[in-house]
C-alpha positions in Angstrom: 11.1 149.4 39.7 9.8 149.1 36.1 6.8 147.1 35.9 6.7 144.7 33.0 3.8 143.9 30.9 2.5 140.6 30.9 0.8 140.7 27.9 3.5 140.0 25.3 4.9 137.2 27.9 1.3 135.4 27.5 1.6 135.8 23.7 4.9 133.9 23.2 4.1 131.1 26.1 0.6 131.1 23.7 2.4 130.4 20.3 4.8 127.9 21.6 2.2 126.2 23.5 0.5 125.9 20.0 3.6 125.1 18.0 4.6 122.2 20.9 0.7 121.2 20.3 1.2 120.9 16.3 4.7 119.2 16.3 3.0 116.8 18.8 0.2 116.1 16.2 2.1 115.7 13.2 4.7 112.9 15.0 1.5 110.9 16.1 0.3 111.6 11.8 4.2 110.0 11.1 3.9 107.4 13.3 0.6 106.3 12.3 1.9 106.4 8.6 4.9 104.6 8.9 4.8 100.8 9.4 6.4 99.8 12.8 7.6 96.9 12.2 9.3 96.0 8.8 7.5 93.0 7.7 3.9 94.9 8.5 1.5 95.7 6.1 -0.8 98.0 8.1 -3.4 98.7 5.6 -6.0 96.7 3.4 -4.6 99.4 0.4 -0.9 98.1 1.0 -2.2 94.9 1.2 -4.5 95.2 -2.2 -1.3 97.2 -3.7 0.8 94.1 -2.9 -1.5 91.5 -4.6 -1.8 93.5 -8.1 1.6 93.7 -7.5 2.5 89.7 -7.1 -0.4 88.9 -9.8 1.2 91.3 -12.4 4.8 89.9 -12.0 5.8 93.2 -14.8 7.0 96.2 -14.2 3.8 98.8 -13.6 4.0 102.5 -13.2 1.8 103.9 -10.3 -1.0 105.5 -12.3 -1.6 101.6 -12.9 -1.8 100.6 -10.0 -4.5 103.3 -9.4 -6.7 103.0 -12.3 -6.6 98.9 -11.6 -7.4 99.2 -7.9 -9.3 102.2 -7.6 -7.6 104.1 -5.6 -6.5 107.5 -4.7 -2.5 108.8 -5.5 -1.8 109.5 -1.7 -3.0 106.1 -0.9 -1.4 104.7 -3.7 2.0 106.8 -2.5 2.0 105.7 0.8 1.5 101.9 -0.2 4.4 101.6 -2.6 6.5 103.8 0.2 5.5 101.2 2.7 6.3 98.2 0.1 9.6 99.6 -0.9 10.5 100.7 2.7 9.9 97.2 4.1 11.5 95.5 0.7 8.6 94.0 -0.4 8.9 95.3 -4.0 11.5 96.7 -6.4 11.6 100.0 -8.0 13.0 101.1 -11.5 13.2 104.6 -13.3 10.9 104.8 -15.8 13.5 105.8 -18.8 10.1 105.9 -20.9 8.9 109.1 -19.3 11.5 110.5 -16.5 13.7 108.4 -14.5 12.3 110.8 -11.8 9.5 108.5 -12.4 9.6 104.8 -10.6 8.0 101.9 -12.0 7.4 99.0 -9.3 7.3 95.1 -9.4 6.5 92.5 -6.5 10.2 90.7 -5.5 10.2 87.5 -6.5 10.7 85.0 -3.7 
């Protein structure tokens, strides 16, 4: 009989063990990011985001929104996402600089 080692066994039940661990971690990171229902604003950012937004009535590029609130680009990222996601605000190319670029206004209701 040919013995096997069990070494490189515990290895591979090690790394998926951690890989399962990580993809578990970054669904709960997803679902903590993303809004569960569509008309939730989650956040006090969103929330602030939303105002300047509805107090501007123009057309503002994110580096705006920033400077006026104070506010870091991920959180600034994530609050726009969550806006346009849940249709809460429209979003233009900026034609001035790159229409990779978005500029963002409050909808109208």
């Amino acid at each position: 009989m040919m013995a096997i080692s069990l070494v490189p066994c515990l290895e591979i039940v090690s790394q998926i063990t951690m890989a399962a661990a990580a993809a578990e971690r970054d669904q709960k990171d997803c679902e903590m990011a993303e809004p569960r229902r569509p008309s939730a604003i989650r956040s006090k950012v969103t929330a602030s985001v939303l105002d300047f937004l509805r107090v501007s009535g123009k057309f503002v590029r994110e580096h705006e929104v920033r400077r006026a609130l104070g506010i870091a680009h991920p959180a600034a990222c994530w609050a726009l996402l969550s806006l346009r996601k849940n249709g809460l605000v429209d979003a233009v190319p900026d034609t001035a600089r790159n229409s990779r670029y978005l500029r963002y206004r409050a909808k109208r209701s």
